[in-house]
PyMOL Python script that loads the backbone (N, CA, C, O; Angstrom):
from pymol import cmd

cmd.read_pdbstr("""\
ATOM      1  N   UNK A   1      18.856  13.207  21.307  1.00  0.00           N
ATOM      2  CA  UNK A   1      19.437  13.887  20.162  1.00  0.00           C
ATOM      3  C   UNK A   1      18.485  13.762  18.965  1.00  0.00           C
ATOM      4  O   UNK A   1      18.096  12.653  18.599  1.00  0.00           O
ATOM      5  N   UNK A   2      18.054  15.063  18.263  1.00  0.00           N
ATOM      6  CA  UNK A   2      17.457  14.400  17.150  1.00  0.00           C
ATOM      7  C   UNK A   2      17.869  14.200  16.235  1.00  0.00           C
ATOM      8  O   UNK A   2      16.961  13.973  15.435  1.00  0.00           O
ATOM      9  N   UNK A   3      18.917  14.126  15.748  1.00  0.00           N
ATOM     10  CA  UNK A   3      19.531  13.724  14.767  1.00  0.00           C
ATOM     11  C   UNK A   3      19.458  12.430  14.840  1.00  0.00           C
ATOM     12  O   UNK A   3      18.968  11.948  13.818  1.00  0.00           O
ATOM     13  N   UNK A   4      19.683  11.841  15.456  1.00  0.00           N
ATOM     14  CA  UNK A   4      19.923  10.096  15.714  1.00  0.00           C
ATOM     15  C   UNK A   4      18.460   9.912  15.504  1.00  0.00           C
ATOM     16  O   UNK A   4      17.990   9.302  14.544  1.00  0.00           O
ATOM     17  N   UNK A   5      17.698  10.527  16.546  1.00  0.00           N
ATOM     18  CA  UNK A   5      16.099  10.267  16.478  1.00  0.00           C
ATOM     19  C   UNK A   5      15.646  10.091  14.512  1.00  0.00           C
ATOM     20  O   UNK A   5      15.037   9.120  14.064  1.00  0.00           O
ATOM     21  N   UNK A   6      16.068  11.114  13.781  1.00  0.00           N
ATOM     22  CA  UNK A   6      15.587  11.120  12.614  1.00  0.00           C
ATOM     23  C   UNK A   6      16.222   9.907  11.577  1.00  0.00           C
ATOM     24  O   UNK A   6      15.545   9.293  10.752  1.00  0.00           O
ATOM     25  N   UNK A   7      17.675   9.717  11.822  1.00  0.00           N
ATOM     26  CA  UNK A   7      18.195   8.523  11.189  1.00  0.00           C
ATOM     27  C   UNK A   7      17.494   7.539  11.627  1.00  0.00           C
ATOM     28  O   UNK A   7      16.909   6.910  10.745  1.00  0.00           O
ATOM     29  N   UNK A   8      17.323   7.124  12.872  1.00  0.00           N
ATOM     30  CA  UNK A   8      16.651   5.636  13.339  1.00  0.00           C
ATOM     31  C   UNK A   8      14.981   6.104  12.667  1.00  0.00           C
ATOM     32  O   UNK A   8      14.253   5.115  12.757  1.00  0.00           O
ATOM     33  N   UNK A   9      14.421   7.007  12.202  1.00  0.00           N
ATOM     34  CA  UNK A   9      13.274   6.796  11.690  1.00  0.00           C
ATOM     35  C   UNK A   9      13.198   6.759  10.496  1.00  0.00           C
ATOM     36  O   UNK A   9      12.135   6.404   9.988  1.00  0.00           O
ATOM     37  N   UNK A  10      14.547   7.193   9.515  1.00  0.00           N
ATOM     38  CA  UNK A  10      14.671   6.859   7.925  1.00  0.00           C
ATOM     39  C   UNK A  10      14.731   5.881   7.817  1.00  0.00           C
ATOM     40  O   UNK A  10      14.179   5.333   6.862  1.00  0.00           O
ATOM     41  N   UNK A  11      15.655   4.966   9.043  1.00  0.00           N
ATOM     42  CA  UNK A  11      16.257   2.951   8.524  1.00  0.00           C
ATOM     43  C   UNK A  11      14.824   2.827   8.997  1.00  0.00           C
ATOM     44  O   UNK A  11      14.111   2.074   8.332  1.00  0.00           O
ATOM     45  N   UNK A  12      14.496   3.204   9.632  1.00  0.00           N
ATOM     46  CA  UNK A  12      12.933   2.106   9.407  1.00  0.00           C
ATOM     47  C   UNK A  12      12.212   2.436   8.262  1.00  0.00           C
ATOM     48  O   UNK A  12      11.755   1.438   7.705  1.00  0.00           O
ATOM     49  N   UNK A  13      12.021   3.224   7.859  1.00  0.00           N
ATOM     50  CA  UNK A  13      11.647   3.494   6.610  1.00  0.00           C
ATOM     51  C   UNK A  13      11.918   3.187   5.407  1.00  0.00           C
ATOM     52  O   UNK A  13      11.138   3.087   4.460  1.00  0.00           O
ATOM     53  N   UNK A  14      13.499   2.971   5.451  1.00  0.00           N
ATOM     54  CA  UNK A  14      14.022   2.580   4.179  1.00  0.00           C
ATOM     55  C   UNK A  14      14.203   0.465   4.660  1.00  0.00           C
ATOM     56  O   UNK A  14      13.939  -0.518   3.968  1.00  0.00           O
ATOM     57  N   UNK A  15      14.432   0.511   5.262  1.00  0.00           N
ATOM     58  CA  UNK A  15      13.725  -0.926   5.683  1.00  0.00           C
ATOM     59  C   UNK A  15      12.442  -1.464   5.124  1.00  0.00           C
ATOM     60  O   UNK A  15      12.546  -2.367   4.293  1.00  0.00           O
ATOM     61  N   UNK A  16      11.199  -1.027   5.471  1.00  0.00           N
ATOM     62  CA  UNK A  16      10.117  -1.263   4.668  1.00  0.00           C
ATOM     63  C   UNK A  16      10.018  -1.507   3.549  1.00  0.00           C
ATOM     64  O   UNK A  16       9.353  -2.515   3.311  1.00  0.00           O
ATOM     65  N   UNK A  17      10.668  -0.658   2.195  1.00  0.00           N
ATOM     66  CA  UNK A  17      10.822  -0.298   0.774  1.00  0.00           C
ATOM     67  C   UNK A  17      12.114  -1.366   0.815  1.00  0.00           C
ATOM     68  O   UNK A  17      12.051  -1.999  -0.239  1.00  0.00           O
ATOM     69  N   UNK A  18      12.745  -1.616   1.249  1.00  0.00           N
ATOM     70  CA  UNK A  18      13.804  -2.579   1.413  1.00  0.00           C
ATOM     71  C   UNK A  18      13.130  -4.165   1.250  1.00  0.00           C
ATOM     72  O   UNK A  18      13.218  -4.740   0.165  1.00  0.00           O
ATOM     73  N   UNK A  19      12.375  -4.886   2.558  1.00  0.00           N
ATOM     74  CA  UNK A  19      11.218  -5.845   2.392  1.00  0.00           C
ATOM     75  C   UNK A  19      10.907  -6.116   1.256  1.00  0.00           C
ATOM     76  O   UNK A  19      11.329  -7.014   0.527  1.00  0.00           O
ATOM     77  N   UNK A  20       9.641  -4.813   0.954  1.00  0.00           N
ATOM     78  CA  UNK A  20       9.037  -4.753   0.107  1.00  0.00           C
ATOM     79  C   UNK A  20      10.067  -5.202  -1.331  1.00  0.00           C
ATOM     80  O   UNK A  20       9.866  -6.293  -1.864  1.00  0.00           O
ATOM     81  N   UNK A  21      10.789  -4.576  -1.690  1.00  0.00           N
ATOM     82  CA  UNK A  21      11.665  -4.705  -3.000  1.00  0.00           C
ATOM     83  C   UNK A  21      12.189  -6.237  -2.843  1.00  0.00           C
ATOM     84  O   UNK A  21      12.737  -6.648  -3.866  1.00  0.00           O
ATOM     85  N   UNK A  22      12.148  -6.890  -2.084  1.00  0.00           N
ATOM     86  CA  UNK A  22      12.906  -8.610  -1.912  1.00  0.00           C
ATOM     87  C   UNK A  22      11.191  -9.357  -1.936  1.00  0.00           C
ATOM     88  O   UNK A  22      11.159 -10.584  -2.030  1.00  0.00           O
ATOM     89  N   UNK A  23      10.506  -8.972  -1.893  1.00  0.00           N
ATOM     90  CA  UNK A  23       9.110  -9.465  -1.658  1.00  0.00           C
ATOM     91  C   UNK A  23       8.540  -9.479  -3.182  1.00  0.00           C
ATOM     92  O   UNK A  23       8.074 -10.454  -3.772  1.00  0.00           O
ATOM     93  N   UNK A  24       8.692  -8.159  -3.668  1.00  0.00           N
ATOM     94  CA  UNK A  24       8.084  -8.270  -5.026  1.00  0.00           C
ATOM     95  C   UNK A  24       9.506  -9.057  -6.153  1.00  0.00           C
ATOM     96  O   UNK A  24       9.340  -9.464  -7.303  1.00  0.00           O
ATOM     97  N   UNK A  25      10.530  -9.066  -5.533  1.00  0.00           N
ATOM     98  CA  UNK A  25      11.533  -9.431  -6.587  1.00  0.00           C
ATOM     99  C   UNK A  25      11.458 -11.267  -6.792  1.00  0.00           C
ATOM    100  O   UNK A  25      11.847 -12.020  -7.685  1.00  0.00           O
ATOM    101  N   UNK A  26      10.831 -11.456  -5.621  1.00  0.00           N
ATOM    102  CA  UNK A  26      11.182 -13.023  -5.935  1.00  0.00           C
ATOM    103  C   UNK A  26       9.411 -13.842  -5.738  1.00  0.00           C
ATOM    104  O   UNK A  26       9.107 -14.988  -5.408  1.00  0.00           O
ATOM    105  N   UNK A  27       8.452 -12.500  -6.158  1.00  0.00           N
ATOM    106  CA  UNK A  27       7.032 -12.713  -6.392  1.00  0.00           C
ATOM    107  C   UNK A  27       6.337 -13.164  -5.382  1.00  0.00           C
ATOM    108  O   UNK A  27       5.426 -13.930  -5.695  1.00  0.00           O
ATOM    109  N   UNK A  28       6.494 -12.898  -4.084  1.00  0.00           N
ATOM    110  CA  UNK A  28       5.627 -13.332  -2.931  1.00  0.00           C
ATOM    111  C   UNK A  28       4.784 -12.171  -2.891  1.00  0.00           C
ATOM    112  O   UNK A  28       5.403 -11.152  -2.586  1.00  0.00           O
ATOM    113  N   UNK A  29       3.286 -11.984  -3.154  1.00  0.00           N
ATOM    114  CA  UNK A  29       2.402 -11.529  -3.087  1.00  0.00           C
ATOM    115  C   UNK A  29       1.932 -11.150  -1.920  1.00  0.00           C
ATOM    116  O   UNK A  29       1.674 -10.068  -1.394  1.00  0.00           O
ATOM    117  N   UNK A  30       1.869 -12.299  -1.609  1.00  0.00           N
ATOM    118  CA  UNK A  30       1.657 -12.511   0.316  1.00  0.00           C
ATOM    119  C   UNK A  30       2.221 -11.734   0.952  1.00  0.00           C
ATOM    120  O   UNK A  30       1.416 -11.250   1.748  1.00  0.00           O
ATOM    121  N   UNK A  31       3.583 -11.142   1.116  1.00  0.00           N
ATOM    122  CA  UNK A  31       3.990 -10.559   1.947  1.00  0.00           C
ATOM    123  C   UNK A  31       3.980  -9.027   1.339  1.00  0.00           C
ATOM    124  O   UNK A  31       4.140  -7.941   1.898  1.00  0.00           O
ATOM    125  N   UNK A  32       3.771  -9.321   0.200  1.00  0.00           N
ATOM    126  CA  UNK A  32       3.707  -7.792  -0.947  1.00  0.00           C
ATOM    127  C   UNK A  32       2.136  -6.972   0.100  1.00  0.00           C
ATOM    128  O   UNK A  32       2.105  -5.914   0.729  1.00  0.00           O
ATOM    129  N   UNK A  33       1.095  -7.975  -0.108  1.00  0.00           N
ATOM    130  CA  UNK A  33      -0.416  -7.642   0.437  1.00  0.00           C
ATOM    131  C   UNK A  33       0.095  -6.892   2.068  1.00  0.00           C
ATOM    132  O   UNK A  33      -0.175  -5.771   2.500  1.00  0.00           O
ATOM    133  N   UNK A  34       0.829  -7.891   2.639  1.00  0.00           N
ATOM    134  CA  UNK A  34       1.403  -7.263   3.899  1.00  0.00           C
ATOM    135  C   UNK A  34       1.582  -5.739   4.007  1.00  0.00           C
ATOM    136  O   UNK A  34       0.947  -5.049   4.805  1.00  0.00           O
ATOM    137  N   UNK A  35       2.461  -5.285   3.174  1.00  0.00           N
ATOM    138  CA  UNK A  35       3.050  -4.204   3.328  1.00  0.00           C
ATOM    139  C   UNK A  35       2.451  -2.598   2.516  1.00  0.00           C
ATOM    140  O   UNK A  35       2.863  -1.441   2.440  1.00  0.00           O
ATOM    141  N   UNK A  36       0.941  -3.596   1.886  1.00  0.00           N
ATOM    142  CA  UNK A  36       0.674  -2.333   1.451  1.00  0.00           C
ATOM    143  C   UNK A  36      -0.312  -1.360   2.635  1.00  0.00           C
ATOM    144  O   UNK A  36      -0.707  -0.268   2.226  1.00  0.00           O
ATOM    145  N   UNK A  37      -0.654  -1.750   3.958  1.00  0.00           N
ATOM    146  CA  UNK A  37      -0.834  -0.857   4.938  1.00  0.00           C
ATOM    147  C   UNK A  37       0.331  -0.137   5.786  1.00  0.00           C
ATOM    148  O   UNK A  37       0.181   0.776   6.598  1.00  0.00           O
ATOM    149  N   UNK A  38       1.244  -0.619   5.493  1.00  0.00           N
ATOM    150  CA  UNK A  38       2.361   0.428   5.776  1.00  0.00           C
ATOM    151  C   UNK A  38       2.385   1.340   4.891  1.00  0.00           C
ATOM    152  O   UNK A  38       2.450   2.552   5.096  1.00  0.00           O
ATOM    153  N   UNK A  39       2.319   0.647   3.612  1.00  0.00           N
ATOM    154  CA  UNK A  39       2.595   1.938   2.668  1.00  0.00           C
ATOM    155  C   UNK A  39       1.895   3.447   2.740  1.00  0.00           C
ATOM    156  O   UNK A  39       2.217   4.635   2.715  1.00  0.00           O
ATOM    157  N   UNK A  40       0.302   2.296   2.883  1.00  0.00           N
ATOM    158  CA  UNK A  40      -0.873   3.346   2.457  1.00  0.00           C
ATOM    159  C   UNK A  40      -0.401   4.738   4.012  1.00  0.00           C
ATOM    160  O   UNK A  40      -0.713   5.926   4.095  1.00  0.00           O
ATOM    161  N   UNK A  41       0.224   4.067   4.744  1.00  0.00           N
ATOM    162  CA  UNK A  41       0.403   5.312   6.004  1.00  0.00           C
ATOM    163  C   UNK A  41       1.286   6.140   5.766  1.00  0.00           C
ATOM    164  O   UNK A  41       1.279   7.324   6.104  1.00  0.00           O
ATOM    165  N   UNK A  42       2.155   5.539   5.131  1.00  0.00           N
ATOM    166  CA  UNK A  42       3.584   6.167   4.683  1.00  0.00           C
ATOM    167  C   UNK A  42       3.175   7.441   3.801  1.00  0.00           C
ATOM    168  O   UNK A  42       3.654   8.561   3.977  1.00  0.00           O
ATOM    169  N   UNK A  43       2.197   7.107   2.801  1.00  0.00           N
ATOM    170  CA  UNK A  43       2.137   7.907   1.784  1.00  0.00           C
ATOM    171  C   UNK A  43       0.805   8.674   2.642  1.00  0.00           C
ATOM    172  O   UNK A  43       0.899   9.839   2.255  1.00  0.00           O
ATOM    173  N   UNK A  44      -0.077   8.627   3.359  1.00  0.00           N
ATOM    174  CA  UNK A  44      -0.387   9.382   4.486  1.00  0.00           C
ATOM    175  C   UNK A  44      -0.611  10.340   4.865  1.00  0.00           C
ATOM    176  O   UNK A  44      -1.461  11.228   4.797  1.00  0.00           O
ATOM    177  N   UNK A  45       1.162   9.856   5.756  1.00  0.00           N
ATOM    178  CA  UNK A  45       1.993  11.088   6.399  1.00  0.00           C
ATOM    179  C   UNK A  45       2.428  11.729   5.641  1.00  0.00           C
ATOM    180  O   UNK A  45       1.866  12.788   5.923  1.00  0.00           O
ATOM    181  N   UNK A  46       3.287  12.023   4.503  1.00  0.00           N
ATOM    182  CA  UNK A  46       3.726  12.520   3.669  1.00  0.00           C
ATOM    183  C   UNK A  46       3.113  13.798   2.847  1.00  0.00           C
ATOM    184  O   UNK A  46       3.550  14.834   2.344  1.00  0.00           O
ATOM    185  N   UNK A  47       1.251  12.820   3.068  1.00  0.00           N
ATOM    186  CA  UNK A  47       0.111  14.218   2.233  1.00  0.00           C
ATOM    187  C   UNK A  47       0.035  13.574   0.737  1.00  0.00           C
ATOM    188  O   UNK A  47      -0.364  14.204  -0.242  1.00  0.00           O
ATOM    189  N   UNK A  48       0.434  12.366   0.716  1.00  0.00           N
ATOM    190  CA  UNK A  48      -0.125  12.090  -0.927  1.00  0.00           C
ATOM    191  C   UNK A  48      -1.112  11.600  -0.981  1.00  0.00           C
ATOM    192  O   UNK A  48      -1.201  10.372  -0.970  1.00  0.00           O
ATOM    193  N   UNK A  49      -2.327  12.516  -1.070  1.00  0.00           N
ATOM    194  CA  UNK A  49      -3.235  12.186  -0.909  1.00  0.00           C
ATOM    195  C   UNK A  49      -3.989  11.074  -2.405  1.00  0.00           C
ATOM    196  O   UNK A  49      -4.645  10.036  -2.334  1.00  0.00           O
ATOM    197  N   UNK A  50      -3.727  11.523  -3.092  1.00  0.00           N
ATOM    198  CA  UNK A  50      -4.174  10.564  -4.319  1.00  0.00           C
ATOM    199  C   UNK A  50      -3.625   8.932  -3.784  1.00  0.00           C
ATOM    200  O   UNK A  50      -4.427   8.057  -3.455  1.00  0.00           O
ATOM    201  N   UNK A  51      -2.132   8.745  -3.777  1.00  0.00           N
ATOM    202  CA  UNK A  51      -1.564   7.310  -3.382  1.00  0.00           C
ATOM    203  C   UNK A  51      -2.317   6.763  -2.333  1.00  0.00           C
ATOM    204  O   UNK A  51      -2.665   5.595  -2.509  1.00  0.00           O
ATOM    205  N   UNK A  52      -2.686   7.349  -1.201  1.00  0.00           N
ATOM    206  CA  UNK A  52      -3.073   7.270  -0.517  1.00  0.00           C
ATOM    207  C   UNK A  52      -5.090   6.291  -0.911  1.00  0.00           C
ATOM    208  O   UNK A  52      -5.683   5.227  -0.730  1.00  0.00           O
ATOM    209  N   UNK A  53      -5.277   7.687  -1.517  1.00  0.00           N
ATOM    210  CA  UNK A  53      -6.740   6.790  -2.046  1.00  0.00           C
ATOM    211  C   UNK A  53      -6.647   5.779  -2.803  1.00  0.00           C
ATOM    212  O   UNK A  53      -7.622   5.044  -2.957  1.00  0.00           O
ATOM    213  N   UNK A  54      -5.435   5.538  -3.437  1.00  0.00           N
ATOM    214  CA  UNK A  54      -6.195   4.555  -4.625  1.00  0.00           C
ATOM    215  C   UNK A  54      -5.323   3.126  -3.618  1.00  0.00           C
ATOM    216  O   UNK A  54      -5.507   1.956  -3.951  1.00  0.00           O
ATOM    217  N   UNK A  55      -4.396   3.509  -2.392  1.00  0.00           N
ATOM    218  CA  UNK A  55      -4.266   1.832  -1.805  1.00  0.00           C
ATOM    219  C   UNK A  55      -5.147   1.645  -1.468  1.00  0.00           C
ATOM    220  O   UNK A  55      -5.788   0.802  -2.095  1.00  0.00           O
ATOM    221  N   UNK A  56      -5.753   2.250  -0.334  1.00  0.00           N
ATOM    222  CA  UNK A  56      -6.558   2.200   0.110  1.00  0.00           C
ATOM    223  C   UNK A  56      -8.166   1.592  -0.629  1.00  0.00           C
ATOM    224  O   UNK A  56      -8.905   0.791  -0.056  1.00  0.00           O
ATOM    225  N   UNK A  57      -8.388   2.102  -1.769  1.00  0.00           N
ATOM    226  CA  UNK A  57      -9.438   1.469  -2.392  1.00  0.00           C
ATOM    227  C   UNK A  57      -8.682  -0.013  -3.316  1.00  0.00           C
ATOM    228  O   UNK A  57      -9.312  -1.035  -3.590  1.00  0.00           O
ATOM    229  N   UNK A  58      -7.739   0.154  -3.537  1.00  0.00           N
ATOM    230  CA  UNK A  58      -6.889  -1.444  -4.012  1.00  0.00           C
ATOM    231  C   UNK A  58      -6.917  -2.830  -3.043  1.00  0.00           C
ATOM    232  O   UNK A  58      -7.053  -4.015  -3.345  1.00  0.00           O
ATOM    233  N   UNK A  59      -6.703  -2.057  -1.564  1.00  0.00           N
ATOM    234  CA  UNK A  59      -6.769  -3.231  -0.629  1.00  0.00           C
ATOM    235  C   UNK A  59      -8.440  -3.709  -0.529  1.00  0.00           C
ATOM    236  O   UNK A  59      -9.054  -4.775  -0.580  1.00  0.00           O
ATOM    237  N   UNK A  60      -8.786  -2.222  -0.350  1.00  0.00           N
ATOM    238  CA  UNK A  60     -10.859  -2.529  -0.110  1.00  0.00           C
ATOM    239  C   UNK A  60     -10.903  -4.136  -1.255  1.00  0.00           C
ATOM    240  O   UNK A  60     -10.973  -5.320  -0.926  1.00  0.00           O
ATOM    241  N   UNK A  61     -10.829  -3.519  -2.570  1.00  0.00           N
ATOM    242  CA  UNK A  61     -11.067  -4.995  -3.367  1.00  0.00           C
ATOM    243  C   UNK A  61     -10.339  -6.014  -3.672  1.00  0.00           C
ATOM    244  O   UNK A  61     -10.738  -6.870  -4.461  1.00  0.00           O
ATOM    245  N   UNK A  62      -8.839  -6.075  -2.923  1.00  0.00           N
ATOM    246  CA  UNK A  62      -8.481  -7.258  -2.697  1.00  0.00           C
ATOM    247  C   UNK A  62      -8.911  -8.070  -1.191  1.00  0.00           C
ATOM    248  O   UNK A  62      -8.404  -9.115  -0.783  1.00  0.00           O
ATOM    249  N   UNK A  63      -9.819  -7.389  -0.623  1.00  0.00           N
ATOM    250  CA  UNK A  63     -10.697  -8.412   0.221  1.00  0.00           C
ATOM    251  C   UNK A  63     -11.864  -8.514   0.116  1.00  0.00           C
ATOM    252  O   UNK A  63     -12.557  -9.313   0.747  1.00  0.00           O
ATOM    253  N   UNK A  64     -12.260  -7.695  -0.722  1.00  0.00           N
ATOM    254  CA  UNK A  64     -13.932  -8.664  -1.384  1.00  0.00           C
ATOM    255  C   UNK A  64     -13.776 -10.222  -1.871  1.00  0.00           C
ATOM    256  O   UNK A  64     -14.759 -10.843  -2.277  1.00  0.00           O
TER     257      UNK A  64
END
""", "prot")
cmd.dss("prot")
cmd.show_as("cartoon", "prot")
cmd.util.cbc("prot")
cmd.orient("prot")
C-alpha cells in the first residue's frame, strides 16, 4: 500500500528532526555533529541545493 509506505517514511523523517531537537535542546553537540549527514541528504533529496552546500562545507571544517 502506498499510503502506509509514505507515512512509515514521514515518522522516519520526522523522527530525525525529533532527535535532533532533544540533542540541540539539552546541548549535546556530539550527537547534533551526528545528524548533520542525515540532514545534509535530507535537504538533498528535497533539491535545496544551497542547504545542502553550506552542510556540507560546515562538516568539511568541522573535521579539519
Amino acid at each position: 500500500d502506498g499510503v502506509l509506505r509514505n507515512i512509515i517514511l514521514l515518522n522516519c523523517d520526522l523522527l530525525i528532526f525529533y532527535e535532533l531537537y532533544l540533542a540541540v535542546s539539552s546541548g549535546d553537540f556530539g550527537h547534533v555533529e551526528n545528524f548533520l549527514s542525515a540532514l545534509t541528504m535530507i535537504f538533498a533529496g528535497a533539491g535545496c541545493k544551497n542547504y545542502t552546500g553550506e552542510l556540507l562545507q560546515f562538516i568539511q571544517n568541522l573535521k579539519k
